[in-house]
C-alpha positions as CSV (number, residue, x, y, z in Angstrom):
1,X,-4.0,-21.5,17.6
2,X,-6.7,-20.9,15.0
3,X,-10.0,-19.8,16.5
4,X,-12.9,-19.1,14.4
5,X,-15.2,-16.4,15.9
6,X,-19.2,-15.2,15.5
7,X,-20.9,-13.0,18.0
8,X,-24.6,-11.1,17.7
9,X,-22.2,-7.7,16.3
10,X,-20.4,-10.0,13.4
11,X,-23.5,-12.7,12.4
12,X,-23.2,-13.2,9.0
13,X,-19.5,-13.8,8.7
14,X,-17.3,-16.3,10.3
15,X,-13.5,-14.4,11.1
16,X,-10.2,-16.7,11.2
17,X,-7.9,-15.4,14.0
18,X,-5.0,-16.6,14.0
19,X,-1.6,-15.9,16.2
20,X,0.6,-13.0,14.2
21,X,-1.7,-12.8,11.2
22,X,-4.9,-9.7,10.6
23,X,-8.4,-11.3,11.0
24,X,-9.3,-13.0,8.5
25,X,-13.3,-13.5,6.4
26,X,-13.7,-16.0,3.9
27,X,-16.1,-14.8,1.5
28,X,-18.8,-16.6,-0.3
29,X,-17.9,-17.6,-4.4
30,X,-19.5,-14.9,-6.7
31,X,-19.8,-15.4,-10.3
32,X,-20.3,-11.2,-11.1
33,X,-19.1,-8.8,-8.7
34,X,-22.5,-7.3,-8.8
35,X,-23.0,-10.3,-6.9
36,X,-20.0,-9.5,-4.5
37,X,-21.3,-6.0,-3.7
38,X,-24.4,-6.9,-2.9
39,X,-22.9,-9.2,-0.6
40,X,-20.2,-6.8,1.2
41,X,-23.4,-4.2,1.7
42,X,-25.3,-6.5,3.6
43,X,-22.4,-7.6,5.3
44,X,-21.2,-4.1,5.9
45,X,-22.4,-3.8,9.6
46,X,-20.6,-7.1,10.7
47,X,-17.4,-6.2,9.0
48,X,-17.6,-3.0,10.2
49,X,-17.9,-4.3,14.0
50,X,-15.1,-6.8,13.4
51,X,-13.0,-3.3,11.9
52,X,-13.4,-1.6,15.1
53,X,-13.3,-5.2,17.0
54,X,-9.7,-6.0,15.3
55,X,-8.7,-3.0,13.5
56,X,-7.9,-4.7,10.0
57,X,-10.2,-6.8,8.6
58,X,-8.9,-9.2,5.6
59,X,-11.7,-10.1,2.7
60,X,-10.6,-13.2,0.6
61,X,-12.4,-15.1,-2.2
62,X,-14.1,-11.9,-4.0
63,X,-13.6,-11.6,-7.5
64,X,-11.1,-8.0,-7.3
65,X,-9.4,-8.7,-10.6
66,X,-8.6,-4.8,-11.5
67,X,-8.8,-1.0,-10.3
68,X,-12.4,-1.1,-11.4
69,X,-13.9,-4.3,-10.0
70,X,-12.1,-2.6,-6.4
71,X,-13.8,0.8,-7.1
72,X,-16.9,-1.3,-6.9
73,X,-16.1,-3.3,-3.7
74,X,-14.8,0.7,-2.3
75,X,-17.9,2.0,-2.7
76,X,-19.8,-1.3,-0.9
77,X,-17.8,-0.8,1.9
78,X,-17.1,3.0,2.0
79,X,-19.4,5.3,2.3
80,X,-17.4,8.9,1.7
81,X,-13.7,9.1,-0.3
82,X,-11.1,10.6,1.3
83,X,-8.4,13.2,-0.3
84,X,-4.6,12.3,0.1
85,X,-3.3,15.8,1.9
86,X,0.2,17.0,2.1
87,X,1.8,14.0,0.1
88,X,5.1,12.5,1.5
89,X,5.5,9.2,-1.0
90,X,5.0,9.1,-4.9
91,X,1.8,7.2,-5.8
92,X,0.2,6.3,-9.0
93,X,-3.3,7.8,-10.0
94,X,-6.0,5.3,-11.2
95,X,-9.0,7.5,-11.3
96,X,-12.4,7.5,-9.2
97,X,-10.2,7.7,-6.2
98,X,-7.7,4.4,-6.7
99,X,-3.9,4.8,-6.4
100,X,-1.1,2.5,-5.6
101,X,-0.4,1.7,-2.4
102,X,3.3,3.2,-2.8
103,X,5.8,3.6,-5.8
104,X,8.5,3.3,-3.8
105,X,11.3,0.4,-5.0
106,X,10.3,-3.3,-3.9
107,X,13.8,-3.4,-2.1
108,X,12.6,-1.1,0.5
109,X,10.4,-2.2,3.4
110,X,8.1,0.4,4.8
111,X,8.1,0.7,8.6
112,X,4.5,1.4,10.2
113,X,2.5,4.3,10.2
114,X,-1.2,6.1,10.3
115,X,-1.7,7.5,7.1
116,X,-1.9,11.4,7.1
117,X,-1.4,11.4,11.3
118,X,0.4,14.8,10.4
119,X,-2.7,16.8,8.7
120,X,-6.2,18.3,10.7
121,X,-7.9,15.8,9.1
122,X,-7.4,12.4,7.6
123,X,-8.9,9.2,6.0
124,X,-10.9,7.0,8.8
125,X,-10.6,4.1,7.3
126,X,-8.2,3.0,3.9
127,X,-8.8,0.1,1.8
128,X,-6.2,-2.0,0.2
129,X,-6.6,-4.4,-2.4
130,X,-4.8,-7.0,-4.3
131,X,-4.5,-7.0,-8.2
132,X,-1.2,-9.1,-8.8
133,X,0.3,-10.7,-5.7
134,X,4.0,-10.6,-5.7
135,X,6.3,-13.7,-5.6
136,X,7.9,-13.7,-2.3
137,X,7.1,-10.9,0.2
138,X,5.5,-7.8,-0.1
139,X,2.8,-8.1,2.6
140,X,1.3,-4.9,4.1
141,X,1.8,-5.2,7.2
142,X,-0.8,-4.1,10.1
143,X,-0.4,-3.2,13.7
144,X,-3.1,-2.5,16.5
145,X,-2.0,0.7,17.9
146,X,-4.1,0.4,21.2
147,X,-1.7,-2.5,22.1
148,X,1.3,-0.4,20.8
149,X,0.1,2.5,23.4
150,X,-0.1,-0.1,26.2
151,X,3.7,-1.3,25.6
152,X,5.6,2.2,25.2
153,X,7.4,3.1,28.3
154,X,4.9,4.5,30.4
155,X,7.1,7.8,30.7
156,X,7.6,8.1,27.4
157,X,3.6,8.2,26.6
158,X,3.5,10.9,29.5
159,X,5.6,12.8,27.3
160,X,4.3,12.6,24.5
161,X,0.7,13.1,25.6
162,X,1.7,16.7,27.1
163,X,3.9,18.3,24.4
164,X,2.8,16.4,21.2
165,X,5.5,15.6,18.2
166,X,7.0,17.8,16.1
167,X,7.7,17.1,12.4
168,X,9.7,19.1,10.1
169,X,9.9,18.6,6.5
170,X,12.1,19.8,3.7
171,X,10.7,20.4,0.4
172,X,12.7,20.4,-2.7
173,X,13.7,18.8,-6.1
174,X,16.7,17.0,-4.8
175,X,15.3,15.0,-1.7
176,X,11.7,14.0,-0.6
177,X,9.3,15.9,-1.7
178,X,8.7,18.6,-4.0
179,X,6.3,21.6,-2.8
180,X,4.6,21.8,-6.1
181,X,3.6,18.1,-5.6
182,X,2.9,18.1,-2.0
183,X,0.6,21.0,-2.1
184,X,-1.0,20.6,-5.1
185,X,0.1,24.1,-6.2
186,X,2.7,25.1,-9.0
187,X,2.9,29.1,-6.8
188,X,3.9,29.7,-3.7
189,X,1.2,31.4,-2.8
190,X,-0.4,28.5,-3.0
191,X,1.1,26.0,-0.7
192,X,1.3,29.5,1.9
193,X,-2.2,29.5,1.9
194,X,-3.1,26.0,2.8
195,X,0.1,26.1,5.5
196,X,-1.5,29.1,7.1
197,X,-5.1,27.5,7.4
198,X,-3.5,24.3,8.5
199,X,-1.8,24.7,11.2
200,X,1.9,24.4,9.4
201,X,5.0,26.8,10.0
202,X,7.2,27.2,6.7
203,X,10.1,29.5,5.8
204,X,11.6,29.6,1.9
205,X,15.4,28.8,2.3
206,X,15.1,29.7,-1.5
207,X,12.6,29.4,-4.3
208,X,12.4,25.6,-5.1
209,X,13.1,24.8,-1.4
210,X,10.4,25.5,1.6
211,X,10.7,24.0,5.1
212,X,7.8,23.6,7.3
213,X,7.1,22.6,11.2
214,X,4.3,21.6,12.6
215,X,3.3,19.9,15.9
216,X,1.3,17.7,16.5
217,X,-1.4,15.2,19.0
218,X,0.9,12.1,19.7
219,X,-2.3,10.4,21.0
220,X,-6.0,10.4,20.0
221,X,-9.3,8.8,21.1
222,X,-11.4,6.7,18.4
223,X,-14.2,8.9,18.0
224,X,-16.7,5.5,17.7
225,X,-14.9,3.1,19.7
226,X,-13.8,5.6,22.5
227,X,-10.2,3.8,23.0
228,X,-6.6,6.0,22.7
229,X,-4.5,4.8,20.4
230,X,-0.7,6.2,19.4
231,X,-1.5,8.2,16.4
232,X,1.9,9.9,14.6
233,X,4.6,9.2,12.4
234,X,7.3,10.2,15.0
235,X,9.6,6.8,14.7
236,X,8.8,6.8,11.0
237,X,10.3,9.6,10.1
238,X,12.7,9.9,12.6
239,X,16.6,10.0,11.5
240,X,17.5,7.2,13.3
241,X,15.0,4.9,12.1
242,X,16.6,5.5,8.7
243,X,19.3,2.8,7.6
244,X,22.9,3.8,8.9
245,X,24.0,4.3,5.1
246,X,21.5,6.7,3.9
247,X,21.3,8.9,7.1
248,X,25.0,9.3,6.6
249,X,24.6,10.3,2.7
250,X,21.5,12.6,3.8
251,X,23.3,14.3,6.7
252,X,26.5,15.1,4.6
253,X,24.9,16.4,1.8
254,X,21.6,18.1,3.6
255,X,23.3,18.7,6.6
256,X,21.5,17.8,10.0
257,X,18.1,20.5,9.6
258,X,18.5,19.8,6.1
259,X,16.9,16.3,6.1
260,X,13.5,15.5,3.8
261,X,11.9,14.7,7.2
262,X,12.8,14.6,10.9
263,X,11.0,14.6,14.2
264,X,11.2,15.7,17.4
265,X,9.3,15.7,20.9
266,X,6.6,18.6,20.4
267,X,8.6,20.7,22.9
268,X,12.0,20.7,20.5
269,X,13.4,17.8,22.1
270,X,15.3,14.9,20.6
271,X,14.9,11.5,21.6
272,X,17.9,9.5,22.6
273,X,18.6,6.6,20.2
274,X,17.4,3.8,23.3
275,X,14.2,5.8,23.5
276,X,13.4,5.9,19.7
277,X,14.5,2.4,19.1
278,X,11.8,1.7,21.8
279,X,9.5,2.9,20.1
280,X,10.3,0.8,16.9
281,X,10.7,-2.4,19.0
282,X,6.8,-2.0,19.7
283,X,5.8,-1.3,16.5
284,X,7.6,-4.9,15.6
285,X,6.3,-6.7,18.4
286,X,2.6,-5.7,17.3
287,X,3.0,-6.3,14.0
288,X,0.7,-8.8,11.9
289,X,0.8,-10.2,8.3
290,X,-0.9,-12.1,5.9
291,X,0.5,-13.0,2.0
292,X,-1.3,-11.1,-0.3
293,X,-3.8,-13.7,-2.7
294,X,-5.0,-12.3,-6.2
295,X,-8.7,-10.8,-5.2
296,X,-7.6,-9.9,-1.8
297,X,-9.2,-6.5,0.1
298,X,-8.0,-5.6,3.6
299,X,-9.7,-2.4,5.2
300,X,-7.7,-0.8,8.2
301,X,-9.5,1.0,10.6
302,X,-6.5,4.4,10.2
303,X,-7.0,5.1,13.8
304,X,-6.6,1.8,15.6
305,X,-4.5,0.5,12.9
306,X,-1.2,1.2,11.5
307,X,0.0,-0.4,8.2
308,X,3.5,-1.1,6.7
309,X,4.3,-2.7,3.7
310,X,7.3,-6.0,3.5
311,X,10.0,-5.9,0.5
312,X,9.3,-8.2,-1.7
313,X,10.3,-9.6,-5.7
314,X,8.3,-9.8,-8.7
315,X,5.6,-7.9,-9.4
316,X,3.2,-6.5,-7.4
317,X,0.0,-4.3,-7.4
318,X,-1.9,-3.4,-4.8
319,X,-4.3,-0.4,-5.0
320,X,-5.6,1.5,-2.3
321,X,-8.3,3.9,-1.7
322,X,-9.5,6.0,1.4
323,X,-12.5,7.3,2.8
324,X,-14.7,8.0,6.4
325,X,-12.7,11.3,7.0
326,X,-11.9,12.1,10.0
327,X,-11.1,15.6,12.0
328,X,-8.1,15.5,14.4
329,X,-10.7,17.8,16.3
330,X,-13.0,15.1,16.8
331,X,-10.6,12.0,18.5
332,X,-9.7,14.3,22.1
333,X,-6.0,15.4,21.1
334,X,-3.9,15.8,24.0
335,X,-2.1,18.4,22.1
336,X,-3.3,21.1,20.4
337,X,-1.7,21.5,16.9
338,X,0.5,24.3,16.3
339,X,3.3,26.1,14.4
340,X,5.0,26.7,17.7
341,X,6.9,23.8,19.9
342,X,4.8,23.3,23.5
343,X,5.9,25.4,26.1
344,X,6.8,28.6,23.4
């Protein structure tokens, strides 16, 4: 059922909700996109309420042709950039803050996730927008993490909120990502330095190859809204969310502690396979899309929201830019991050 919704918070814009798709505002035609930004800043306030209201907001009809004409709709709609922090995926560099969404092959779906749920601090909000829209596929898919939180096994969330998650990474040139990359440093000094004021754990298995731990807040309160929301990229990056094939490959060639990334409860503990495939069932069963249109922007609120992206064929380009950062300090953590699993 379609429901078209105003209230005193959203005046101004009309949203289209509709069953298994984001909210969705229809946008006045602009001839310049002077026009347009003028527009989404005196909108800004009902958008914004519908953000927090929904969590992703799609904006359709504005005339988002290129990275600059969404530069320009960015900076109607977001007031501070955010910086992309311990990189995990290979993206493409626009300038003035605009990157692809991912570089990662059109084959390959992208389960959900909160983008940066692993650093101190992270982007509030992210906005993507729509340059070429592919042929078939290739949504980016959205979730409302509030309702995820509310569906977990209620033991489970107990868990989680006492001891946190724990993620380990491997760095190197063969698999994932490189150090040099990730950390934005070509020493090791470098990427040792922002470990130790971060909160991270590493150890050099040799001099192209660092492994890092670091635990942390499974759950965290909206620091505008007020509501917890699951906030993590445990079931992400856990080994048995990866296909059957390439876990196989990684784990005989890596070996088991060897993998680019793995999780764990923050204590040390590993999930059964039930319990982490519980986790994904939720993820699916809150998930929303929408086909991207050429001119399309979709902001996600990064705390309330996660976001995924569909396979898809031909090509695609969707941009993306982040901003309102926020400090894990800020949004109540139940756990306090740490080098050191909970209960050490």
């Amino acid at each position: 059922m379609t429901t078209y919704a105003q209230s005193p918070a959203t005046a101004g814009i009309t949203v289209v909700r509709e069953p298994g798709k984001p909210a969705l505002v229809h946008t006045p035609a602009f001839d310049t996109m002077a026009e347009a930004t003028a527009w989404l800043s005196a909108q800004l306030p009902a958008i914004q309420a519908e953000l927090h209201r929904s969590g992703a907001v799609m904006l359709r009809g504005l005339p988002v042709t290129d990275t600059e004409t969404f530069a320009e709709a960015r900076d109607a709609l977001i007031a501070q950039r955010a910086g992309y922090k311990e990189k995990a995926t290979p993206r493409s560099d626009f300038g003035e803050g605009v990157f692809s969404s991912t570089d990662l092959p059109a084959a390959q779906a992208i389960r959900l996730h909160n983008e940066n749920s692993y650093t101190l601090d992270f982007p509030g909000v992210l906005l993507f927008g729509c340059v070429t829209a592919p042929e078939t596929g290739g949504a980016t898919t959205v979730g409302d993490m509030r309702k995820a939180l509310a569906l977990l096994p209620q033991d489970l969330v107990a868990r989680f909120a006492e001891a946190g998650w724990l993620l380990v990474r491997n760095y190197s040139d063969l698999a994932g990502m490189p150090w040099r990359k990730a950390f934005s440093s070509e020493e090791p000094a470098g990427a040792e330095e922002y470990c130790d004021a971060h909160a991270i754990g590493y150890e050099w298995l040799d001099e192209d190859t660092l492994r890092t731990r670091q635990r942390r807040s499974a759950i965290i309160t909206h620091p505008v809204t007020g509501e917890r929301s699951w906030f993590n990229h445990f079931a992400f990056w856990n080994a048995r969310s990866l296909d059957e094939d390439v876990r196989e490959v990684l784990t005989d060639t890596f070996g088991e502690d060897g993998l680019p990334f793995d999780t764990r409860l923050g204590d040390g503990t590993a999930l059964t396979d039930a319990e982490v495939d519980a986790i994904n069932e939720v993820y699916q069963a809150v998930t929303v899309r929408e086909s991207w249109q050429a001119g399309d922007l979709m902001l996600v609120d990064n705390i309330l929201c996660a976001h995924g992206r569909e396979s898809y064929t031909g090509d695609r380009k969707i941009v993306v830019a982040m901003g309102e950062p926020v400090r894990l300090s800020d949004c109540s953590p139940t756990t306090t991050p740490s080098t050191t699993l909970y209960g050490r």
